[in-house]
C-alpha positions as CSV (number, residue, x, y, z in Angstrom):
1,X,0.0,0.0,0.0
2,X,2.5,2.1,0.9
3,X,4.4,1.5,-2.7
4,X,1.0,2.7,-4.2
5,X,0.9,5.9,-2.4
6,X,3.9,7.0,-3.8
7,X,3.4,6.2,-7.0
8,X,0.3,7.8,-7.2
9,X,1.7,11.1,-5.5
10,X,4.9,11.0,-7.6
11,X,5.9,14.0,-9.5
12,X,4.6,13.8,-13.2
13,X,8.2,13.3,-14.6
14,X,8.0,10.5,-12.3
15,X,4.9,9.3,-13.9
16,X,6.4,9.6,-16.8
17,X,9.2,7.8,-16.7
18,X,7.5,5.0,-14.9
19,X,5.3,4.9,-17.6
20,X,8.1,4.0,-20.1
21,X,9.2,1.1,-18.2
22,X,5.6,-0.3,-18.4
23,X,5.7,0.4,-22.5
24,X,9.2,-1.7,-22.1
25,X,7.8,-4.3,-20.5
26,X,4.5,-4.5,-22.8
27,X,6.9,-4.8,-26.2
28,X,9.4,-7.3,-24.6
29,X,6.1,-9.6,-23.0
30,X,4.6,-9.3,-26.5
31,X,8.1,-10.7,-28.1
32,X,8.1,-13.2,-25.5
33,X,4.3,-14.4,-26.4
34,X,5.1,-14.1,-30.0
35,X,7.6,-16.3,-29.5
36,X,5.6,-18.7,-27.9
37,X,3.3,-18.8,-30.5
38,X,6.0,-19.4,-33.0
39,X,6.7,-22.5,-31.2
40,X,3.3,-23.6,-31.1
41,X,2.5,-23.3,-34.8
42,X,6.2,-24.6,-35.6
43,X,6.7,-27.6,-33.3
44,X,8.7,-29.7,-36.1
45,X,11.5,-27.0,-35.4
46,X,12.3,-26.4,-32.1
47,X,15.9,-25.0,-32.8
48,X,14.7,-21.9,-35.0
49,X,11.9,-21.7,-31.7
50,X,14.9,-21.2,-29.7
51,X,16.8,-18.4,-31.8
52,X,13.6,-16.8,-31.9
53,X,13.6,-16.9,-27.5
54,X,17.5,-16.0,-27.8
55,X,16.9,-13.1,-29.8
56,X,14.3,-11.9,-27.4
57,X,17.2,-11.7,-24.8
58,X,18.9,-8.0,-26.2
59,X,14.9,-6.4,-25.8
60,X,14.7,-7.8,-22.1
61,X,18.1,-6.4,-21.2
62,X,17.3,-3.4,-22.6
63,X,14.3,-3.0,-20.5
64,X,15.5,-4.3,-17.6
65,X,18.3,-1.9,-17.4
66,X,15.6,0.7,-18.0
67,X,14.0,0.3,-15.5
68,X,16.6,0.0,-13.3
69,X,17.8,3.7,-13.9
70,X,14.3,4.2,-13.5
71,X,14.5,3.0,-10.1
72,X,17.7,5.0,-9.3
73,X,16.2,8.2,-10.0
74,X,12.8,8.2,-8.5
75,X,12.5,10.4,-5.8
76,X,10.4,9.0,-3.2
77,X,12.3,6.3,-2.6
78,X,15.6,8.3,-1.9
79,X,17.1,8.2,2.0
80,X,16.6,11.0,3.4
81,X,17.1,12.2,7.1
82,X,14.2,11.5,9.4
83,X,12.4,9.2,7.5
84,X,14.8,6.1,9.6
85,X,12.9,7.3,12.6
86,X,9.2,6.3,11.3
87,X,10.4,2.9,10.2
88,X,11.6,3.7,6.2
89,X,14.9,3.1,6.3
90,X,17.1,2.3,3.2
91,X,16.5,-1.8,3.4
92,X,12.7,-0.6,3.6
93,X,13.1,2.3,1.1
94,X,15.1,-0.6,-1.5
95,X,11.9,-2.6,-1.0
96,X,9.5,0.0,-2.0
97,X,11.4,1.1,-5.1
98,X,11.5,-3.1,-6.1
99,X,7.7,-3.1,-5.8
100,X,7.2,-0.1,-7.3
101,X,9.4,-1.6,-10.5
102,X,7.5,-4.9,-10.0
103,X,4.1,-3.2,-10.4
104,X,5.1,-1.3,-13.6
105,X,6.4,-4.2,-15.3
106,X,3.4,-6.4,-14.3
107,X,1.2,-3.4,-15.5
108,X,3.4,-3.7,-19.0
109,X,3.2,-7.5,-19.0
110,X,-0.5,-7.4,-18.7
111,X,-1.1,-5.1,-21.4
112,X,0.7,-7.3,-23.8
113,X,-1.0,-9.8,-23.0
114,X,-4.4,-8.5,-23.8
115,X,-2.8,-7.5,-26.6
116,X,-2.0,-10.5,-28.0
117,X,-5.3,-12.3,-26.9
118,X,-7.0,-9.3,-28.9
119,X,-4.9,-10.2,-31.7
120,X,-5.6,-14.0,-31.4
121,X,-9.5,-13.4,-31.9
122,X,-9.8,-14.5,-28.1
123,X,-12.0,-11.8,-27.3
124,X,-13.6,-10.8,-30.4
125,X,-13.2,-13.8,-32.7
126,X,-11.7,-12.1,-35.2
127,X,-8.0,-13.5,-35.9
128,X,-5.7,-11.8,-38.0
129,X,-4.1,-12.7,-41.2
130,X,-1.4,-12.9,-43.1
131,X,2.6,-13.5,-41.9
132,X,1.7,-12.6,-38.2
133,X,-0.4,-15.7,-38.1
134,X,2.2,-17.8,-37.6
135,X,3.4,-16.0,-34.5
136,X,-0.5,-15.9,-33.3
137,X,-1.1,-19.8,-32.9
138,X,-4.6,-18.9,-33.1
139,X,-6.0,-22.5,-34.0
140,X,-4.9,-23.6,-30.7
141,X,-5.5,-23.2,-27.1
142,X,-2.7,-20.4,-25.5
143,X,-1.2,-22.5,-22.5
144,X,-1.5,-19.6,-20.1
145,X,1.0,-21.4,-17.6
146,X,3.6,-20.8,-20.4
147,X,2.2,-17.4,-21.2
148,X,2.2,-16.5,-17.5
149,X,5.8,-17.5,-17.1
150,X,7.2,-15.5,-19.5
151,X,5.4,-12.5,-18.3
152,X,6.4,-12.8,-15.3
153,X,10.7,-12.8,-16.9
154,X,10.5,-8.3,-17.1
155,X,8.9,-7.9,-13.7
156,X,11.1,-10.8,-11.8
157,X,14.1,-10.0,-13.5
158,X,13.6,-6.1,-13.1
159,X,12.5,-6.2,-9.4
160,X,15.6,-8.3,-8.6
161,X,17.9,-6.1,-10.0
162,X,16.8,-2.6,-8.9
163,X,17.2,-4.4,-5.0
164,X,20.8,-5.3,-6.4
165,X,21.7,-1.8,-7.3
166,X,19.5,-0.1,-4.5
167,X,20.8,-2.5,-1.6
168,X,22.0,-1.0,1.7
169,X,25.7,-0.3,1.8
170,X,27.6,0.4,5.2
171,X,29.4,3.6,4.6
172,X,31.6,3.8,7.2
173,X,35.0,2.2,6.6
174,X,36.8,-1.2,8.0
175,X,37.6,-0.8,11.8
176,X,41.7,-1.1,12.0
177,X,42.4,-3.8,14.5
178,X,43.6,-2.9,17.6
179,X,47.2,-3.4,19.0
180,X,49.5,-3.4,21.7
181,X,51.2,-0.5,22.3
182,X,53.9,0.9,24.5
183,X,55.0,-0.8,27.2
184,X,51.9,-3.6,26.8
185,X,48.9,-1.0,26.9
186,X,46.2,-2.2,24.6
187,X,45.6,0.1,21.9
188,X,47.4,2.0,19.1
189,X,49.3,5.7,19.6
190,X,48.1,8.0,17.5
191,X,51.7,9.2,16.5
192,X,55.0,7.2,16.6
193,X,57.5,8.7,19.3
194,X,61.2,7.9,19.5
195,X,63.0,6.1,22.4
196,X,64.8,8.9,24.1
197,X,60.8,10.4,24.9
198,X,60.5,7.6,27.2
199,X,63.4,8.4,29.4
200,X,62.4,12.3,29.9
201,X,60.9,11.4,33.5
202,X,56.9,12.6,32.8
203,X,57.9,14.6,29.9
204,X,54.2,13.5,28.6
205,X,53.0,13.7,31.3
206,X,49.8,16.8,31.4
207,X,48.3,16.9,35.2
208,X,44.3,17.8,35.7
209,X,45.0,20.0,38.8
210,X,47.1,22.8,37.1
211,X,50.5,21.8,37.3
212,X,53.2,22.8,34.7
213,X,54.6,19.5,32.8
214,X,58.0,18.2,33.5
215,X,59.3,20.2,29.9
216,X,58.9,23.3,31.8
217,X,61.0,22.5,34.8
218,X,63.4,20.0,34.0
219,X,67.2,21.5,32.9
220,X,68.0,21.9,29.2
221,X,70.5,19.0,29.4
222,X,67.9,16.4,30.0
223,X,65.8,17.4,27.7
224,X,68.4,17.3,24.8
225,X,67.1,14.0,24.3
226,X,65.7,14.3,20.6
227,X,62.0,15.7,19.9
228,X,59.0,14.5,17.5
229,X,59.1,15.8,14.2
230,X,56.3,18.7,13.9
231,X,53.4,18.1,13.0
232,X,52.6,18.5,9.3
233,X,51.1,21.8,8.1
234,X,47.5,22.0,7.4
235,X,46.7,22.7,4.1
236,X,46.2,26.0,2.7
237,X,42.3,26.7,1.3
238,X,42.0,26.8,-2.0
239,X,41.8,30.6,-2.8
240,X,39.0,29.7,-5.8
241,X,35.7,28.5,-4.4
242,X,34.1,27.8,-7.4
243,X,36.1,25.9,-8.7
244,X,34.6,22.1,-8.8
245,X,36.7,19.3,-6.7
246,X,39.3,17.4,-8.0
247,X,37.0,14.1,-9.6
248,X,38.3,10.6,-8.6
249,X,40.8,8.4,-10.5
250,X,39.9,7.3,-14.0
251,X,37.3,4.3,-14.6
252,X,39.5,1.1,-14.6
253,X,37.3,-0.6,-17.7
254,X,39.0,1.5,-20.9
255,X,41.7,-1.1,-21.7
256,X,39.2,-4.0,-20.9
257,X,36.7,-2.6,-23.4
258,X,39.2,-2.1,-26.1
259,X,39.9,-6.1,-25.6
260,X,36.6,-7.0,-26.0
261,X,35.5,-4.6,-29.0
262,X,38.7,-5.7,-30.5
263,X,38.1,-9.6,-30.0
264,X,34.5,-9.4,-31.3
265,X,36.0,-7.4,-34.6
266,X,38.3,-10.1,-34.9
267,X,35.8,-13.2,-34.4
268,X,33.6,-11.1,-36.8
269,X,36.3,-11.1,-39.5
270,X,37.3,-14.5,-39.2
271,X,33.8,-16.1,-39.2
272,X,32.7,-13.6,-42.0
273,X,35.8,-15.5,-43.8
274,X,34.9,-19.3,-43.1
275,X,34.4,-21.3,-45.3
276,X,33.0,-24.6,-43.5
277,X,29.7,-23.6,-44.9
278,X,27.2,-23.0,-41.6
279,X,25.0,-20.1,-42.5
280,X,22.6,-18.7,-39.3
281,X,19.4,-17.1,-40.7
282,X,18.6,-14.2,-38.4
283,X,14.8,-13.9,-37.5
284,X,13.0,-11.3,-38.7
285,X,14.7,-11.1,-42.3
286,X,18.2,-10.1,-41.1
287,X,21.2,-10.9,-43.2
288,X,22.7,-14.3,-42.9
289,X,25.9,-15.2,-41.9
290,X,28.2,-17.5,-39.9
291,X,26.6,-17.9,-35.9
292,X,30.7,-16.5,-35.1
293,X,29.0,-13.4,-36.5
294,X,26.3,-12.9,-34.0
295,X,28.9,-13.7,-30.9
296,X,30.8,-11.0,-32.3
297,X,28.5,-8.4,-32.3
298,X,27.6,-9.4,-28.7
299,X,31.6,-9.0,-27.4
300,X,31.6,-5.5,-29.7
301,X,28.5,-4.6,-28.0
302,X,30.3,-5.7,-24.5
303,X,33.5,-3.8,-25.2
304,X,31.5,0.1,-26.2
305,X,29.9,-0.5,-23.1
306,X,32.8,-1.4,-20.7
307,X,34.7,1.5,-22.8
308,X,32.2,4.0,-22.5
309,X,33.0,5.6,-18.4
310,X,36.9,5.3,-20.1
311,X,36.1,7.1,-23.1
312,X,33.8,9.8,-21.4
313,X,36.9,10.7,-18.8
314,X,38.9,10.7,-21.4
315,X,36.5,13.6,-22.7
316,X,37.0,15.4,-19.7
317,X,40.9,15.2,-19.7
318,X,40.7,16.6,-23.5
319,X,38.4,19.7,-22.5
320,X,40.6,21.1,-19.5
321,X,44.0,20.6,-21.7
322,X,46.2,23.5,-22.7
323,X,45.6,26.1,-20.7
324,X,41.1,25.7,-20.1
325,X,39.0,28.8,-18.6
326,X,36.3,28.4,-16.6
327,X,34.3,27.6,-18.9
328,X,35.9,24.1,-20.3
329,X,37.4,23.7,-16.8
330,X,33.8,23.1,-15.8
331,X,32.7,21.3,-18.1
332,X,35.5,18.9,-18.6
333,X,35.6,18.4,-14.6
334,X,31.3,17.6,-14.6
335,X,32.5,14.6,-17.5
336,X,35.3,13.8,-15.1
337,X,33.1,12.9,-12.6
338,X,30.1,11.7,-13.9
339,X,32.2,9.2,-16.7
340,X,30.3,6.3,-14.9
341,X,27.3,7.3,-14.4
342,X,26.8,8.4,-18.3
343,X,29.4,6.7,-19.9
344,X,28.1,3.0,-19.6
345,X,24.3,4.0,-20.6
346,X,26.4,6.3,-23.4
347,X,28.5,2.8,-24.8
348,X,25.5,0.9,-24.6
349,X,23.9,3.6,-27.3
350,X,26.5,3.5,-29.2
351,X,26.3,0.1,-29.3
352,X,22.9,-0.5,-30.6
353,X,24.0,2.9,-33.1
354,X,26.3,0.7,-34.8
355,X,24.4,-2.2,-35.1
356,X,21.3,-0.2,-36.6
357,X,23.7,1.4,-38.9
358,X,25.4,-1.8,-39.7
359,X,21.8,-3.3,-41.0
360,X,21.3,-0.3,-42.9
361,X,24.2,-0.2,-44.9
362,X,22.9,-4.7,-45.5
363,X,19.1,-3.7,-46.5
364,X,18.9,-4.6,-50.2
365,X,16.0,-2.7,-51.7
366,X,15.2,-6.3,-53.4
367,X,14.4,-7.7,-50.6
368,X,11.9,-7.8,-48.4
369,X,11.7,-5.5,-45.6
370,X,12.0,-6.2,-42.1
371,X,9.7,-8.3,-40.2
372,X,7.2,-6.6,-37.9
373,X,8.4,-8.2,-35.1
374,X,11.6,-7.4,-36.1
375,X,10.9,-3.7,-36.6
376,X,9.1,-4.1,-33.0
377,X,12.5,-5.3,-31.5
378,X,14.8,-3.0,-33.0
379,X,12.4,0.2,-32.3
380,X,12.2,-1.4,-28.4
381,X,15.9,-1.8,-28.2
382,X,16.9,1.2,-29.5
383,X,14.1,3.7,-27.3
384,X,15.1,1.7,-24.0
385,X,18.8,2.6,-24.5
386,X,17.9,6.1,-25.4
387,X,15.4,6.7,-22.6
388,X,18.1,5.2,-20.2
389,X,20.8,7.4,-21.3
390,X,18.5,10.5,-20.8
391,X,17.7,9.3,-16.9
392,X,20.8,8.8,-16.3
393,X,21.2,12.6,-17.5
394,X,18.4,13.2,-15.0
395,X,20.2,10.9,-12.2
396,X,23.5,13.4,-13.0
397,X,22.0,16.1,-12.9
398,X,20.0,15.2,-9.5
399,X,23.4,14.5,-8.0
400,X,25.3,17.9,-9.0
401,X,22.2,19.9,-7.8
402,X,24.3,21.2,-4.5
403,X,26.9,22.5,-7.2
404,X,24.7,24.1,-9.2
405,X,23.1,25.9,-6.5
406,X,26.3,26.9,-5.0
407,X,27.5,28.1,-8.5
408,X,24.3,30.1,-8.4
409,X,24.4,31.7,-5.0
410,X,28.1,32.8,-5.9
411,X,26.8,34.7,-9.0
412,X,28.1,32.5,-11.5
413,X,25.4,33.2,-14.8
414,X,22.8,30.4,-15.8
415,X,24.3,31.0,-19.4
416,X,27.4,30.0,-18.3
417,X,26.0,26.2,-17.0
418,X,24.1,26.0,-20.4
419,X,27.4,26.9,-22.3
420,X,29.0,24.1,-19.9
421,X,26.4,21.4,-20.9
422,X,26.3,22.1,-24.3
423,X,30.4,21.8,-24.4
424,X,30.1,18.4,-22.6
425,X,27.2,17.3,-25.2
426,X,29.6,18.6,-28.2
427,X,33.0,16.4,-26.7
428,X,31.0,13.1,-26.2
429,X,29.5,13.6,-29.7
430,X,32.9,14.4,-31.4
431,X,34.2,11.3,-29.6
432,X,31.6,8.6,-29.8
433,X,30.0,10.0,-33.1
434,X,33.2,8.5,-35.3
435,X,33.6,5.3,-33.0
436,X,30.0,4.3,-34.0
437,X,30.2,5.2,-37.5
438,X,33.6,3.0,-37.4
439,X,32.7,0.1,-35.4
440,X,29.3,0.1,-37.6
441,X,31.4,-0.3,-40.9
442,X,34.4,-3.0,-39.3
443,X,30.9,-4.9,-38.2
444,X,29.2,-4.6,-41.7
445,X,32.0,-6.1,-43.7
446,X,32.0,-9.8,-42.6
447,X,28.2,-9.6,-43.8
448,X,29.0,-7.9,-46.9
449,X,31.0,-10.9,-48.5
């Protein structure tokens, strides 16, 4: 009840958003059902059943990772402080955004599902014709255990993994164990002292009734023993406010992702030159080609998207080099920081940018078009990784709201954090514009032949 109330007095952004996961979850269930009613009208080929359910796999990703950005930027379900004290504290708030998530996607699964039934003539007897037919299974019963099951993939899946991302983390840092110090005490000095301090006779010694310490009083010959090196300086304020905090160290992914995207190039390239004669007929009426071919397009896939927080640092690094103003210091510092958060959804888009771009450049104007399933898929694939890039944008700019406000109060212009934005936009287009166009064309060629 209490995941109800705030969805239904959620902001209507929120609404919004929420609302796109359900769409996601409605095209992927209606894949899934499709699917099963391939295999129902098709039971003398289970294999090509099971490419079809494989192929389903990139759509439920994409949703799933939807709505798990979804998740991250909602609101009402954010810790804040007081809200511990009447019982919502993270574990329960993690909870709340699950079932939230869970009621969006089952929302979603049950429209496609009366979809399809609608289609199927269930409810009004009419069936409909032609090629979607065979995906329709309409001269048979619809096993709704089977149906039901692979509804329930989105909202299980999708649930599970926004209480993964959302799960309670201790933020205070390991306990150091304890030791033995001087002389057997239990416990660790706060600073290391050398021998000849032990032999000054109460030199450490600082009394509670008022009475001077043995440095004071004792003769300058015992105390020649030699003293603790001062204590290091504090550090001196940085005499620019405005400027933003150093960001952390670089993502650690860059050199794995250039692995990957290189490996699937090369697995492309030498499947795309076998000769053995296995051909895999894509569903949908996709090009052909050896099944190396498909794995990789999955590792290139893999590789843009471990590369992505690199690549968008390395953005960062470019706009503050040789000699930046404010201007490009800001903006190449806001990238700095933020390369996780928008890089991955960012590698991920340029992932499915190349593949789209790759079947372009394959369509032959002889032959038929694209399935409608097909065209379903792709259009699902591609607005999930586009709507999650844009709420992780949202989650980014949720998280730098403190700066901007700061940057406000100190009189810094609003044109100036437009300029900013638009700068960042500009760098990760200059960069990941070319790398699409690039890895669409290396991925096209093996096709080609």
């Amino acid at each position: 009840m209490l995941a109800l109330r705030l969805t239904r007095g959620a902001h209507p952004a929120v609404h919004l958003r929420r609302a796109l996961v359900a769409l996601a979850s409605a095209g992927t269930g209606f894949l899934l059902l499709c699917v099963l009613g391939y295999a129902m009208s098709h039971a003398e080929s289970p294999a090509s059943s099971v490419l079809r359910l494989a192929w389903c796999l990139t759509p439920l990703a994409a949703s799933v990772h939807l709505a798990t950005a979804v998740a991250r930027t909602d609101p009402s379900t954010r810790p804040r402080p007081g809200l511990s004290a009447v019982g919502l504290g993270p574990g329960r708030l993690m909870t709340i955004s699950a079932a939230t998530t869970a009621l969006s996607c089952t929302l979603g699964s049950l429209l496609a599902l009366l979809v399809f039934l609608q289609l199927r003539g269930d409810f009004t007897g009419g069936v409909v014709g032609g090629a979607a037919a065979a995906f329709l299974a309409a001269d048979q019963p619809l096993p709704f255990p089977a149906a039901l099951t692979l509804l329930a993939l989105v909202p299980a899946i999708a649930s599970t993994s926004v209480a993964l991302v959302l799960r309670p983390r201790d933020p205070r840092p390991g306990t150091p164990p304890r030791g033995y110090g001087r002389f057997g005490a239990y416990g660790r000095s706060v600073a290391q002292e050398t021998f000849g301090a032990y032999g000054r006779f109460g030199a450490r010694f600082r009394s509670s009734t008022g009475h001077r310490s043995a440095d004071a009083v004792l003769p300058a010959a015992v105390m020649s023993a030699p003293a603790e090196p001062p204590a290091s300086p504090a550090p001196e304020p940085d005499p620019d406010p405005t400027r933003p905090p150093a960001p952390r160290n670089a993502p650690a992914g860059l050199p794995w992702g250039i692995a990957v995207l290189a490996a699937g190039l090369a697995v492309e390239a030498y499947a795309g030159g076998a000769t053995d004669g296995s051909r895999l007929t894509l569903p949908g009426g996709l090009a052909t080609g050896a099944p190396g071919i498909l794995i990789g397009w999955v590792l290139t896939a893999l590789g843009l998207a471990l590369a992505g927080p690199g690549l968008t640092h390395l953005c960062g690094r470019l706009l503050q080099s040789a000699r930046p103003g404010a201007l490009r210091l800001l903006a190449g510092r806001v990238l700095m920081e933020e390369a996780t958060r928008i890089g991955r959804p960012l590698g991920v888009v340029c992932a499915v940018a190349s593949g789209v771009v790759a079947m372009a450049a394959l369509f032959d104007a002889d032959q038929p078009g694209f399935g409608p399933l097909t065209t379903l898929g792709t259009l699902l694939v591609a607005g999930c990784t586009v709507a999650t890039l844009l709420t992780s944008a949202v989650e980014a700019r949720q998280a730098r709201s403190d700066t901007t406000a700061a940057l406000l109060r100190l009189g810094a212009p609003a044109t100036m954090l437009r300029g900013a934005a638009a700068l960042r936009a500009g760098a990760l287009l200059a960069v990941f514009g070319p790398l699409t166009l690039v890895v669409a064309e290396l991925a096209a060629l093996p096709l080609a032949r």
